[in-house]
N, C-alpha and C positions, 0 to 999 in steps of 0.2 A: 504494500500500500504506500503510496506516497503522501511523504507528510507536509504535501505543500497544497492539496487538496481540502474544499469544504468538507468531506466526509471526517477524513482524520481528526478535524477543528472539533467536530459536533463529537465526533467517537472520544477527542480526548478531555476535552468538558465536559463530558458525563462521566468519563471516568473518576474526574476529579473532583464532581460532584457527588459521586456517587461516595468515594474514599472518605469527603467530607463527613457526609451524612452516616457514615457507619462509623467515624471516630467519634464523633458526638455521642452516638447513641452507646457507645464501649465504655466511653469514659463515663456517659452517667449511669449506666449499670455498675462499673466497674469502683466509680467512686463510693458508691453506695454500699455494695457490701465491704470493700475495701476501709473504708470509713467506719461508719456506725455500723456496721455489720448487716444483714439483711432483717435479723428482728429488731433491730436496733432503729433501723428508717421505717420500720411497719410500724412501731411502738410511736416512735416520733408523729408518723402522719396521720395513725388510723384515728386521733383526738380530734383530728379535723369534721368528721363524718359521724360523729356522735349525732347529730341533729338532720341528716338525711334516714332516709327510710333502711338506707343499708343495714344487713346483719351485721354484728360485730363480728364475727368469726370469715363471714363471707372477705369482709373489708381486709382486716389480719392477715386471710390466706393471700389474698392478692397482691396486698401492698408488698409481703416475703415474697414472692412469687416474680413480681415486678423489676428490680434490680440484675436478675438472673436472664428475663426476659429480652432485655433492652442492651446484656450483654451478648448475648448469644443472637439475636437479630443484630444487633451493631457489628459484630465480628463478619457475620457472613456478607452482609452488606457493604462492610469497609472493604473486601477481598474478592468481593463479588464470587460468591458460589451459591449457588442455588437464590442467583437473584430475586428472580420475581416471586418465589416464593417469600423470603425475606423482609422485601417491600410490603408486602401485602399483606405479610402478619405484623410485621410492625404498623400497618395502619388501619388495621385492625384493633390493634394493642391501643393504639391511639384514641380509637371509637369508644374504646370501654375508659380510655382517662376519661373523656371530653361528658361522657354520661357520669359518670362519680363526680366531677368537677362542678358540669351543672346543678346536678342536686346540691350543691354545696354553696350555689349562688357566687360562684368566684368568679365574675366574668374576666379579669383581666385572665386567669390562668386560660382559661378557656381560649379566649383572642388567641393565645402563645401557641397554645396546643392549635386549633386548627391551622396556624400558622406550616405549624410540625405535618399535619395531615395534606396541606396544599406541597407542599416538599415531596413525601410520600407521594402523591398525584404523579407530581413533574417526573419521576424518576420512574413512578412504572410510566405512564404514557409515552416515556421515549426512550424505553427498555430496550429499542430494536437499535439503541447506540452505545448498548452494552458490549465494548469490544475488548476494553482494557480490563480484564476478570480473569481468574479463575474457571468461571462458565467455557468461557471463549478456548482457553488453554486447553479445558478436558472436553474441547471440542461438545458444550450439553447446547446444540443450538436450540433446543426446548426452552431454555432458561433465558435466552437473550430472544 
């Protein structure tokens, strides 16, 4: 491929966008159990949602659950393997922040989060400029 080409341009911006988007998402997994540990940021946050309809246990399991989540879609995302799967359980993962958040009347977090879910959009919708991966490397053109 020649990297003097618009193809390359858009192939290597998505790469780079993509790498973006998966250290983001590493580090705040990664900070969080790293940090307060994972019951540790569940303990911290789940105080928030005492005043939503959420179960406590449901919210508990989640919030542990969460750091681990955001690692493990950030890593494959940052590496691009198993793209579009990645994308789209991270925004997914996203869908169920944005529903806990709302019940919790925090619009500003919210604003933030579907910021995070318009990102998730851009990256699967021009998924097919998925070249700089892992995907690409093991030849999964299912994934790109």
């Amino acid at each position: 491929m020649d990297s003097t080409t618009p193809l390359f341009d858009r192939r290597l911006a998505y790469g780079i966008f993509r790498l973006t988007m998966g250290v983001n998402m590493v580090i705040h997994g990664a900070g969080r159990i790293f940090g307060p540990g994972a019951g540790g940021f569940a303990t911290a946050m789940e105080k928030g949602f005492t005043t939503t309809i959420l179960p406590y246990g449901l919210v508990h399991n989640f919030l542990w659950f969460l750091p681990f989540a955001e690692a493990i879609l950030g890593l494959l995302i940052m590496v691009g393997l198993l793209t579009r799967w990645g994308l789209a359980l991270g925004g997914l993962l996203m869908t169920v922040l944005v529903i806990g958040t709302s019940l919790r009347s925090d619009w500003n977090t919210v604003f933030l989060q579907m910021f995070y879910v318009f990102l998730y959009y851009l990256l699967l919708a021009k998924i097919g400029e998925n070249y700089f991966s892992l995907d690409t490397l093991f030849g999964k053109k299912s994934e790109a």
